[in-house]
OpenMM code with the backbone's topology and positions (N, CA, C; nanometers):
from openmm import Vec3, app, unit

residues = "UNK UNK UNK UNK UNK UNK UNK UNK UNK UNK UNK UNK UNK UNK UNK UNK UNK UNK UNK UNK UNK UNK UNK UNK UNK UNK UNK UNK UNK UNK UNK UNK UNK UNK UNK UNK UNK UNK UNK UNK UNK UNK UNK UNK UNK UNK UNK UNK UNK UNK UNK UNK UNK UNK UNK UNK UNK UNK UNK UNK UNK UNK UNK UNK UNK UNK UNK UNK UNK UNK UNK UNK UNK UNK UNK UNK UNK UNK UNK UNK UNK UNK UNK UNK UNK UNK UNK UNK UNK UNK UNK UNK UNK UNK UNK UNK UNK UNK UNK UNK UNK UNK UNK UNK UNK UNK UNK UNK UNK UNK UNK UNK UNK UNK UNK UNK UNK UNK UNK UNK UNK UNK UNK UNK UNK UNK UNK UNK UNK UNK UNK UNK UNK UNK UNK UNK UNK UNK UNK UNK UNK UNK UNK UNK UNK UNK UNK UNK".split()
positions = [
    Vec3(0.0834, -0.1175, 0.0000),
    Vec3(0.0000, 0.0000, 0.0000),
    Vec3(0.0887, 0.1249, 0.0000),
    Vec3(0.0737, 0.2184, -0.0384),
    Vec3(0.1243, 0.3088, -0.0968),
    Vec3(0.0864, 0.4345, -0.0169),
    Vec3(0.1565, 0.5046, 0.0519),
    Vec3(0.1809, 0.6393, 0.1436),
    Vec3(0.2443, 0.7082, 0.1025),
    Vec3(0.2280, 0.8555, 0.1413),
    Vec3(0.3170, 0.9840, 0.0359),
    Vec3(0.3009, 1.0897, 0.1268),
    Vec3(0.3525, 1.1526, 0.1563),
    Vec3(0.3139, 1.2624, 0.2456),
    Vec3(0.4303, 1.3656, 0.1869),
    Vec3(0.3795, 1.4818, 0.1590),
    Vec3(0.5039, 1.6167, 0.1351),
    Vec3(0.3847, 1.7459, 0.1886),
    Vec3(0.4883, 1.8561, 0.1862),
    Vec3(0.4398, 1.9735, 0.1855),
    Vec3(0.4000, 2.0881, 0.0803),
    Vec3(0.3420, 2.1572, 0.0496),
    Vec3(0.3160, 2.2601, -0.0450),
    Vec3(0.3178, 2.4048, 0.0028),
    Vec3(0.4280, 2.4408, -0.0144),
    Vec3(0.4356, 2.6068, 0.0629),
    Vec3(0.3407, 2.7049, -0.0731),
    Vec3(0.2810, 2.7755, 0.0088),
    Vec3(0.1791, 2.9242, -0.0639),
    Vec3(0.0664, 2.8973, 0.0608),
    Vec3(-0.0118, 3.0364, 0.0361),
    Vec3(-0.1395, 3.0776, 0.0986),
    Vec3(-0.2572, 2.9488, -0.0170),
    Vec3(-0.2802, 2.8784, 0.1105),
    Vec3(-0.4176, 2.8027, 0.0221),
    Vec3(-0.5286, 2.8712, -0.0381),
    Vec3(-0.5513, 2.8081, -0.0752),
    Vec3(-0.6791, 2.9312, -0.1450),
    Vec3(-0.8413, 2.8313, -0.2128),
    Vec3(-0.9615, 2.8851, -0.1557),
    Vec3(-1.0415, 2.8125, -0.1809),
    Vec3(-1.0841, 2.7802, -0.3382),
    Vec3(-1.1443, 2.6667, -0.3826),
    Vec3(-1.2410, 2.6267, -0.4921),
    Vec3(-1.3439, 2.5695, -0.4616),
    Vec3(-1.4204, 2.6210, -0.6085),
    Vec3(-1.6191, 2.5703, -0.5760),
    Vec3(-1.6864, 2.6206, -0.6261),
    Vec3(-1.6293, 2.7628, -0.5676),
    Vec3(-1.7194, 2.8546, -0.6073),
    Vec3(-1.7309, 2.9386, -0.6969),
    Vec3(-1.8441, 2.9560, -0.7769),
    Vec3(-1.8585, 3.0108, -0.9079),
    Vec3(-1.9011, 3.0984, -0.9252),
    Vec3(-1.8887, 3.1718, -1.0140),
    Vec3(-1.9798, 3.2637, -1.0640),
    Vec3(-2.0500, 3.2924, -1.2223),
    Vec3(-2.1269, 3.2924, -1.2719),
    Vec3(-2.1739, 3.3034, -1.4156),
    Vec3(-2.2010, 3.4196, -1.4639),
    Vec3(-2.1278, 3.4769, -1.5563),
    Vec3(-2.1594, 3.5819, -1.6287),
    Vec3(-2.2256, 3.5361, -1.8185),
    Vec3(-2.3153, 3.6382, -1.8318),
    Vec3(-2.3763, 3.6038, -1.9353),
    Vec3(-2.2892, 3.7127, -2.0761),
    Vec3(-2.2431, 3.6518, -2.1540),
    Vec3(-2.1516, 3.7237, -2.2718),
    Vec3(-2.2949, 3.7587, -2.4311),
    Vec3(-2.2824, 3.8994, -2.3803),
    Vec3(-2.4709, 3.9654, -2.4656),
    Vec3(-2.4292, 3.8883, -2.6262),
    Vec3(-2.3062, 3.9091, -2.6841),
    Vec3(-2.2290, 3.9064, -2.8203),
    Vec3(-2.2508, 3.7155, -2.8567),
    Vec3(-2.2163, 3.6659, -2.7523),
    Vec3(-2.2271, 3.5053, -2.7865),
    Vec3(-2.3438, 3.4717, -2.7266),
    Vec3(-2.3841, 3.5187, -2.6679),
    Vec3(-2.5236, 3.4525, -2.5962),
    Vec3(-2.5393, 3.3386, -2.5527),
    Vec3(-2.3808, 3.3411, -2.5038),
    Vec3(-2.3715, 3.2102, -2.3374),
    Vec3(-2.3328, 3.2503, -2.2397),
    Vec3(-2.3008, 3.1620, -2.1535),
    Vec3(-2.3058, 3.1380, -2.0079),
    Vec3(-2.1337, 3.1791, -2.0098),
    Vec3(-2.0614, 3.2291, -1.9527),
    Vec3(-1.9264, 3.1814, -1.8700),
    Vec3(-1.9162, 3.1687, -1.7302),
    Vec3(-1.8422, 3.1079, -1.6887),
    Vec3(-1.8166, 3.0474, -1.5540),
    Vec3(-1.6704, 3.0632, -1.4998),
    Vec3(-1.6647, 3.1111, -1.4108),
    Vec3(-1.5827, 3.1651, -1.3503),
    Vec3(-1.5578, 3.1456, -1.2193),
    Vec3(-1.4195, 3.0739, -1.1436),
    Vec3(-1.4283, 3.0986, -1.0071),
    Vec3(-1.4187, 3.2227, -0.9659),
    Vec3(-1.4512, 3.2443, -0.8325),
    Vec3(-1.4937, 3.3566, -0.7883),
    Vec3(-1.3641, 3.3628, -0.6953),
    Vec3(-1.2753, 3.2822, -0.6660),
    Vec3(-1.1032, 3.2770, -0.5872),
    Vec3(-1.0152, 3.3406, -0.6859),
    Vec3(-1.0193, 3.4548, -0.7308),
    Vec3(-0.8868, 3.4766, -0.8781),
    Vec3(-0.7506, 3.3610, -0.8779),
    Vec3(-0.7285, 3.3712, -0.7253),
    Vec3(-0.5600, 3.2712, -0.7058),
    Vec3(-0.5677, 3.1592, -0.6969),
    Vec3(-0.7214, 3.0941, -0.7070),
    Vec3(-0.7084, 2.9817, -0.6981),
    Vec3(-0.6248, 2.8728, -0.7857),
    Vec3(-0.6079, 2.8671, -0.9252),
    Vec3(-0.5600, 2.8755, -1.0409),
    Vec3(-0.3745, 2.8642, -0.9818),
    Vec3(-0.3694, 2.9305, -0.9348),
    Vec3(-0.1810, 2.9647, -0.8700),
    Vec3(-0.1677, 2.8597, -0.7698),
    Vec3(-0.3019, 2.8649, -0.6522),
    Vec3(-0.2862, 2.7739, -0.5959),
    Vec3(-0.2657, 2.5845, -0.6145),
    Vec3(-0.3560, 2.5968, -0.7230),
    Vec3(-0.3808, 2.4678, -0.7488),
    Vec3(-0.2133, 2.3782, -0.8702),
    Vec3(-0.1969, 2.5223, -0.9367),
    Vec3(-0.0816, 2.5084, -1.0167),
    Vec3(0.0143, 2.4465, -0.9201),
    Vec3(0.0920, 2.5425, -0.7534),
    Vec3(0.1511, 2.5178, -0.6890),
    Vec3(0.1462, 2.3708, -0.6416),
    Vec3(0.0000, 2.3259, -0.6284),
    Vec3(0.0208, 2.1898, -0.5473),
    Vec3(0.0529, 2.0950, -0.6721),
    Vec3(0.0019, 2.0995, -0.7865),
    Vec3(0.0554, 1.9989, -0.8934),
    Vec3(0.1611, 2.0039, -0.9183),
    Vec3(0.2725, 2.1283, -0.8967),
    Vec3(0.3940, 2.0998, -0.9298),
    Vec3(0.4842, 2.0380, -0.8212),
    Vec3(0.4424, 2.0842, -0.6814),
    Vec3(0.5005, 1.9864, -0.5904),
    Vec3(0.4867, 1.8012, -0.5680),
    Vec3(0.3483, 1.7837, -0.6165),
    Vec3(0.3200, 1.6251, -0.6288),
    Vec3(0.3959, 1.5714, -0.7608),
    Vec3(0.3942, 1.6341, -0.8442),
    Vec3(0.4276, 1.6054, -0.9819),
    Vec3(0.6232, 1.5751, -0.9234),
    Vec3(0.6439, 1.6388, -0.8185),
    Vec3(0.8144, 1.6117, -0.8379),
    Vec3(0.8143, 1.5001, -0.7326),
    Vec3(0.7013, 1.4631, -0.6659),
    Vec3(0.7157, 1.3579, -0.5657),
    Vec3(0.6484, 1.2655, -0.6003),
    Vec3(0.5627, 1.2284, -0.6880),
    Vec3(0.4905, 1.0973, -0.7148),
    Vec3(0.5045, 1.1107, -0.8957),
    Vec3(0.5118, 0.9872, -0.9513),
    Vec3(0.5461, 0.9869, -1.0856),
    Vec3(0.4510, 0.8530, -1.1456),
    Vec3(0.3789, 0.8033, -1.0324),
    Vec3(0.2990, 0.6520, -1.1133),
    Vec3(0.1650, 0.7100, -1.1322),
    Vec3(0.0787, 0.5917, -1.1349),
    Vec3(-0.0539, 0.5928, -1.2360),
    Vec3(-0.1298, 0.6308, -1.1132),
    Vec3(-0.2343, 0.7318, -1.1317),
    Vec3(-0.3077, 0.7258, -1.0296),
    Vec3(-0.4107, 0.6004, -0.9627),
    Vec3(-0.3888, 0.6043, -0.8366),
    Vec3(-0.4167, 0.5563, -0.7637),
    Vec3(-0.5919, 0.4905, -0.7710),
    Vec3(-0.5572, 0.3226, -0.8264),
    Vec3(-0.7028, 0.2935, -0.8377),
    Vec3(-0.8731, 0.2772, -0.7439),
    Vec3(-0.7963, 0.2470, -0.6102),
    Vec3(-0.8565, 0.2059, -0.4816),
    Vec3(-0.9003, 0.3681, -0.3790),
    Vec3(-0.9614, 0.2784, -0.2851),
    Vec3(-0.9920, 0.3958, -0.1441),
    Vec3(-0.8699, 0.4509, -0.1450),
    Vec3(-0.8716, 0.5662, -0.0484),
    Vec3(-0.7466, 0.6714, -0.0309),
    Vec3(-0.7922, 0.7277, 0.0860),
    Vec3(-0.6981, 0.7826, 0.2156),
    Vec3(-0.7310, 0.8473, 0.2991),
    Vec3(-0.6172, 0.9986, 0.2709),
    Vec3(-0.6988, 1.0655, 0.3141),
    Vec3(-0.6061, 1.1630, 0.2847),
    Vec3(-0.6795, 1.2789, 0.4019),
    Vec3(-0.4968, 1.3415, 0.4506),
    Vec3(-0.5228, 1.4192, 0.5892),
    Vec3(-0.4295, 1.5224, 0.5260),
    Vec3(-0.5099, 1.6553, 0.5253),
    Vec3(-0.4443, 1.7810, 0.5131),
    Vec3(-0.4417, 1.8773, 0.6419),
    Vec3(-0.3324, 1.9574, 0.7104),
    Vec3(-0.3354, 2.0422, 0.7963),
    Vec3(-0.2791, 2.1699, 0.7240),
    Vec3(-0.4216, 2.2360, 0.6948),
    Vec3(-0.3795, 2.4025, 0.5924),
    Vec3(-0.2690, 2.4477, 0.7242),
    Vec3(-0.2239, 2.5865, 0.6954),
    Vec3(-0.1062, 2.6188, 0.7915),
    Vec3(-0.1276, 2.8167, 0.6880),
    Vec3(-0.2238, 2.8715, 0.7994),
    Vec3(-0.2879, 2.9892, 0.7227),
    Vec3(-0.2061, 3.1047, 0.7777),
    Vec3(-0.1909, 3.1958, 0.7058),
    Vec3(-0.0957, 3.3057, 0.7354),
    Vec3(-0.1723, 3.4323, 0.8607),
    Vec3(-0.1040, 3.4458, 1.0008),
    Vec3(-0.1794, 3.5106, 1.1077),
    Vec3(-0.1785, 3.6522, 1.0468),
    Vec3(-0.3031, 3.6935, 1.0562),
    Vec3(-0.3144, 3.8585, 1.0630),
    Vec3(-0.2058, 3.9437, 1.1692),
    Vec3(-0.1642, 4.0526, 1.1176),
    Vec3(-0.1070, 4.1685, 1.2092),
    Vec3(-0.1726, 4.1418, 1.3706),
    Vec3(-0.2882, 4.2010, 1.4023),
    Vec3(-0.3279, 4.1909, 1.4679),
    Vec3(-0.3088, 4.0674, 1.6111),
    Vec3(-0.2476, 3.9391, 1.5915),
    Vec3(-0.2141, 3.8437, 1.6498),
    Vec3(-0.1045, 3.8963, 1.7097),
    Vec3(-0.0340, 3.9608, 1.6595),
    Vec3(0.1165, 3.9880, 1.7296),
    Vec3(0.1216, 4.1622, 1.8057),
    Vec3(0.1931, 4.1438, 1.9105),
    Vec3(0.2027, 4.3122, 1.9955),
    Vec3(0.2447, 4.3884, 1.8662),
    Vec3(0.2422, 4.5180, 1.9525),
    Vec3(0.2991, 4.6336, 1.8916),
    Vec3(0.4181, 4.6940, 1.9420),
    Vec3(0.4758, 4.8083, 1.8725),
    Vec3(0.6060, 4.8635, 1.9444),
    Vec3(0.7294, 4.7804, 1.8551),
    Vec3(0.7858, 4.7531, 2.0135),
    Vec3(0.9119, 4.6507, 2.0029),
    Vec3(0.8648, 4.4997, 2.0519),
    Vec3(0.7507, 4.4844, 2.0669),
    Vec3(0.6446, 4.3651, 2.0488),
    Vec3(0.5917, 4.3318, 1.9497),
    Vec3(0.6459, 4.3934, 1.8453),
    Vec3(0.5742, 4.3436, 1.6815),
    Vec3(0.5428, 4.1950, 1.6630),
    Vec3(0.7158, 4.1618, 1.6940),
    Vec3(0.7442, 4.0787, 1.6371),
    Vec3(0.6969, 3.9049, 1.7503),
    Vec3(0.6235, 3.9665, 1.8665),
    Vec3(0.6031, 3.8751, 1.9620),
    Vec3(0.4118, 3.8236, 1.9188),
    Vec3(0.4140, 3.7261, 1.9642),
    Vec3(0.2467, 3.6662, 1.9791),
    Vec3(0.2121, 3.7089, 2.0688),
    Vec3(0.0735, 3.7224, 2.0874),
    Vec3(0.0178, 3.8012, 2.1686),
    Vec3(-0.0598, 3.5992, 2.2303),
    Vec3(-0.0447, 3.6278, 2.3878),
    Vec3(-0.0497, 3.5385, 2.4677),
    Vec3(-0.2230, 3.4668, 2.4516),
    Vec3(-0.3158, 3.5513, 2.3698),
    Vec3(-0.4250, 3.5029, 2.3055),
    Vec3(-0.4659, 3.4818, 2.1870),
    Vec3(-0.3655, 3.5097, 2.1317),
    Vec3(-0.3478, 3.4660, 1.9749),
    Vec3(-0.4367, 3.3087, 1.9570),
    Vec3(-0.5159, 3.3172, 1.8786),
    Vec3(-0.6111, 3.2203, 1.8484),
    Vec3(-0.4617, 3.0837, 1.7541),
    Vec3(-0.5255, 2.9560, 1.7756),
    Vec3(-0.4290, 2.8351, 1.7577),
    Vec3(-0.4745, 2.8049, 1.5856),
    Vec3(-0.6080, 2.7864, 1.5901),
    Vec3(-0.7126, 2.7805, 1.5107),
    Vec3(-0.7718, 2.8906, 1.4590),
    Vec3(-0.7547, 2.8753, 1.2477),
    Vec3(-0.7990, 2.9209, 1.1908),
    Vec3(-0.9480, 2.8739, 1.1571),
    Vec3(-1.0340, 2.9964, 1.2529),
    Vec3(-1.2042, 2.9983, 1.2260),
    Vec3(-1.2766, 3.1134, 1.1511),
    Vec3(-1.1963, 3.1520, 1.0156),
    Vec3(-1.3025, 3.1951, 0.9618),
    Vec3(-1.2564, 3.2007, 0.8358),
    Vec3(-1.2957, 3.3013, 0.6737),
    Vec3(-1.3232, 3.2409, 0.5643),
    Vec3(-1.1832, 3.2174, 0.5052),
    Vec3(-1.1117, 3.1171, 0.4501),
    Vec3(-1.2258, 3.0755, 0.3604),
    Vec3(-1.2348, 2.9045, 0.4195),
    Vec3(-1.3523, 2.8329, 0.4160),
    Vec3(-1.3769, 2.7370, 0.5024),
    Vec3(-1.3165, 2.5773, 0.4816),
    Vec3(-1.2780, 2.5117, 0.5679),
    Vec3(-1.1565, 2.4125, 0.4860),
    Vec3(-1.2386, 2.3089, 0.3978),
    Vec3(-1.4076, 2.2733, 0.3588),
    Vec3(-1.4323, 2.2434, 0.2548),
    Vec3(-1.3727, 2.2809, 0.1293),
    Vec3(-1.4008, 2.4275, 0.0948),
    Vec3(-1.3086, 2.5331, 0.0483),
    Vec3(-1.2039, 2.5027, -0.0361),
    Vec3(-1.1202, 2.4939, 0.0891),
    Vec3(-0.9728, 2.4872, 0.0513),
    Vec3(-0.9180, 2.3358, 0.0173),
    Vec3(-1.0110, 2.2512, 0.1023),
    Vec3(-1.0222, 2.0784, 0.0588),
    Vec3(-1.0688, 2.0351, -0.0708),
    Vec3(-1.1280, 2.1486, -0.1663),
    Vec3(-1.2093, 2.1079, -0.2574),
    Vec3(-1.1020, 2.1791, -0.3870),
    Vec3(-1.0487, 2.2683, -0.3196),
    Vec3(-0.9461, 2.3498, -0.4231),
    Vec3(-0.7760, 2.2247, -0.5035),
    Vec3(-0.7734, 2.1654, -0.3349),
    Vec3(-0.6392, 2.1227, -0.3518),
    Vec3(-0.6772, 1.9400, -0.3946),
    Vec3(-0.7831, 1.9168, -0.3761),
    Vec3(-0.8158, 1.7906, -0.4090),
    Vec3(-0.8448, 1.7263, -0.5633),
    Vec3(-0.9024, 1.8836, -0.6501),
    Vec3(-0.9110, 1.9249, -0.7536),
    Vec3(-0.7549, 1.9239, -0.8655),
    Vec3(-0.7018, 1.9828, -0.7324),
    Vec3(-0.5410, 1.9513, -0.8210),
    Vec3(-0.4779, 1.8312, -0.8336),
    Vec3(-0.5202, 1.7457, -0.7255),
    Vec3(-0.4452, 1.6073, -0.7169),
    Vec3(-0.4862, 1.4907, -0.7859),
    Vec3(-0.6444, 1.5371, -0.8290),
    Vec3(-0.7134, 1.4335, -0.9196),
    Vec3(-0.6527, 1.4269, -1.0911),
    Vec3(-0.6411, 1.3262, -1.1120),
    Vec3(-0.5692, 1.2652, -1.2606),
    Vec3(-0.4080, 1.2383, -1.2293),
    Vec3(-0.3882, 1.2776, -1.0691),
    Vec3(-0.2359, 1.2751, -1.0489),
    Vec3(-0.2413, 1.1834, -0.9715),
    Vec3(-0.3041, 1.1759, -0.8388),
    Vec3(-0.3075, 1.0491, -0.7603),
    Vec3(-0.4227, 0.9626, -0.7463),
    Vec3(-0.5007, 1.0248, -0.7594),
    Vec3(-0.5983, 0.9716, -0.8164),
    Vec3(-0.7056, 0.9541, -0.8856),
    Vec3(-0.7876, 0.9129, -0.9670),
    Vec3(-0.8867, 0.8872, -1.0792),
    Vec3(-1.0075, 0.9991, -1.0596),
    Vec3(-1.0363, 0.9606, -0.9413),
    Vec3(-1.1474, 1.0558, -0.8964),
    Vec3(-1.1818, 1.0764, -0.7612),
    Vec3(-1.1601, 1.2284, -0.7156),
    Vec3(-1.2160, 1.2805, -0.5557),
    Vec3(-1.3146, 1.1639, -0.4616),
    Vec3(-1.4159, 1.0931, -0.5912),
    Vec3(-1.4903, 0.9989, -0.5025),
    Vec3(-1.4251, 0.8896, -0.4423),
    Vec3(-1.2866, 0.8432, -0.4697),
    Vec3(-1.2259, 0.7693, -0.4174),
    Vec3(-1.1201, 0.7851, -0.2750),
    Vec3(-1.1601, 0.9317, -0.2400),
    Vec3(-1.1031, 0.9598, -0.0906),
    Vec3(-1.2480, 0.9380, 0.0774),
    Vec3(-1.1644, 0.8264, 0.1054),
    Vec3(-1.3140, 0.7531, 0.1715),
    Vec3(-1.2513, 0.8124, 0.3508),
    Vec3(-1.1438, 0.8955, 0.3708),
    Vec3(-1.1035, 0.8412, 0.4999),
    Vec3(-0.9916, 1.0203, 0.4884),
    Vec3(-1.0118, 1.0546, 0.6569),
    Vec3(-0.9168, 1.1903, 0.6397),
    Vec3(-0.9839, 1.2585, 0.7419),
    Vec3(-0.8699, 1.3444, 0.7838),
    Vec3(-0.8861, 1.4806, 0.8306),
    Vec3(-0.8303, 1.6146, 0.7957),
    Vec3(-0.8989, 1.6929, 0.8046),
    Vec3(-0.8761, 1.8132, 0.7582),
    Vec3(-0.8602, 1.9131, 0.8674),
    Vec3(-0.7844, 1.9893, 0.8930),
    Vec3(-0.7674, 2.0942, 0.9802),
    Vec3(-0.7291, 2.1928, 0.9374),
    Vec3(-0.7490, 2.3610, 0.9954),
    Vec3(-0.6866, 2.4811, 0.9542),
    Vec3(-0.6201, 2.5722, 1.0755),
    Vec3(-0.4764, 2.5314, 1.0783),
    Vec3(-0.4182, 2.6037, 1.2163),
    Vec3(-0.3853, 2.7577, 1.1040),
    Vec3(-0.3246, 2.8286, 1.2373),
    Vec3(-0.2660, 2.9969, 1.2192),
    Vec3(-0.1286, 2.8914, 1.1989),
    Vec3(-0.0414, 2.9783, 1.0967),
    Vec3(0.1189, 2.9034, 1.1274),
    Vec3(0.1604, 3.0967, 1.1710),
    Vec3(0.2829, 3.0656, 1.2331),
    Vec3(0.3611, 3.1664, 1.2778),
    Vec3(0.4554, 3.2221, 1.1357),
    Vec3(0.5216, 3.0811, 1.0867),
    Vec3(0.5946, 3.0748, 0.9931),
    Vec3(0.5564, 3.1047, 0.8517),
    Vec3(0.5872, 2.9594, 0.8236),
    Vec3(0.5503, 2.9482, 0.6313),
    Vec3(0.3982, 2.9244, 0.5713),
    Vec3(0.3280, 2.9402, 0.5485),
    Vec3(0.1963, 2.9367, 0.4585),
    Vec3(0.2024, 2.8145, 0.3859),
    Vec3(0.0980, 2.7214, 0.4007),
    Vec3(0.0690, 2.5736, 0.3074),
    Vec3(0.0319, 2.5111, 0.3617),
    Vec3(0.0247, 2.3448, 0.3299),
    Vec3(-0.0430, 2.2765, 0.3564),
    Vec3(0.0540, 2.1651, 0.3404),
    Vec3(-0.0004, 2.0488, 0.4381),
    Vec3(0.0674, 1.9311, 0.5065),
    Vec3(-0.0256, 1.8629, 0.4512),
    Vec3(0.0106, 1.7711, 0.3158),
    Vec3(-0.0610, 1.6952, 0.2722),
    Vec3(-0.0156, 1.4668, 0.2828),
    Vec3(-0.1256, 1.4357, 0.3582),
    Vec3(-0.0430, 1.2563, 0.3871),
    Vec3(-0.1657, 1.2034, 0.2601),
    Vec3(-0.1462, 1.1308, 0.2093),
    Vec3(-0.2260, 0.9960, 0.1466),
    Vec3(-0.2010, 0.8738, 0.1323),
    Vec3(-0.2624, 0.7920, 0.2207),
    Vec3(-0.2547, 0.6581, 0.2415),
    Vec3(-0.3470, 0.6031, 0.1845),
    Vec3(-0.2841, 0.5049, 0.0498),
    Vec3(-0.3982, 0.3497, -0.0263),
    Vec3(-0.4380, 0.2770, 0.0664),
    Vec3(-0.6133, 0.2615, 0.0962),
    Vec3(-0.6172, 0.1936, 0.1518),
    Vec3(-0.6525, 0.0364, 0.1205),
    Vec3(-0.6470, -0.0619, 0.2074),
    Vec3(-0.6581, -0.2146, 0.1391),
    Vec3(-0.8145, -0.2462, 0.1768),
    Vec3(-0.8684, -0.2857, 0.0182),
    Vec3(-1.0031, -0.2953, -0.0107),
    Vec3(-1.0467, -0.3857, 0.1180),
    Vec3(-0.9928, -0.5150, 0.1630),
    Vec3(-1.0099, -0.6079, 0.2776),
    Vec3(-1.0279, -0.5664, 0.3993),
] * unit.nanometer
topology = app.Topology()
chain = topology.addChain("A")
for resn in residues:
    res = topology.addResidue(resn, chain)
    for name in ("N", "CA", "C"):
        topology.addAtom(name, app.Element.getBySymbol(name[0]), res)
């Protein structure tokens, strides 16, 4: 069974969500995410899997556990010559937009045709969204699981 775990440094960024504009001249529909960076984001995670996994995607169940790692607002840290310190209530947990469906649906999007066939084949996982102090990304594991 087959395990992989790497990292993807950038600000995650959500997918899903759409928007439709109507073009008067062609008289259709376009569709549009409504994340502009999502596109950067998703680029970023295919080029990091792409240098760490090189086989056929993955035919079976899959568990897969991401911990986003979201960039803290100003506000988390003192002021002064305390800039550069956390403030002793600095929240651990990132609780608000954009929501880790979101961002689970953005980066899962990238990994499909690479590890595996199709999103419906991730049966098992956790997802979390901490504040990082540091670097911006996401801690991505996927474990094949055995059909038995």
């Amino acid at each position: 069974m087959m395990k992989l775990n790497f990292k993807v440094v950038g600000i995650p960024k959500p997918g899903g969500s759409k928007r439709t504009f109507f073009n008067k001249k062609t008289g259709k529909g376009i569709i549009v995410d409504t994340c502009k960076k999502v596109k950067q984001w998703r680029d970023t995670v295919i080029s990091i899997v792409s240098e760490v996994y090189t086989g056929a995607p993955l035919p079976g169940p899959i568990k897969l556990d991401i911990t986003f790692h979201m960039p803290r607002p100003q506000h988390h840290y003192g002021t002064g010559k305390n800039k550069s310190i956390l403030k002793f209530n600095a929240p651990k947990y990132h609780i608000c937009v954009p929501d880790r469906t979101k961002l689970l649906r953005s980066t899962e999007d990238a990994l499909t045709k690479i590890l595996w066939r199709n999103d419906s084949q991730i049966v098992a996982g956790n997802i979390i969204k901490l504040y990082t102090n540091t670097q911006p990304g996401a801690d991505i594991y996927i474990e094949e699981l055995d059909e038995q």
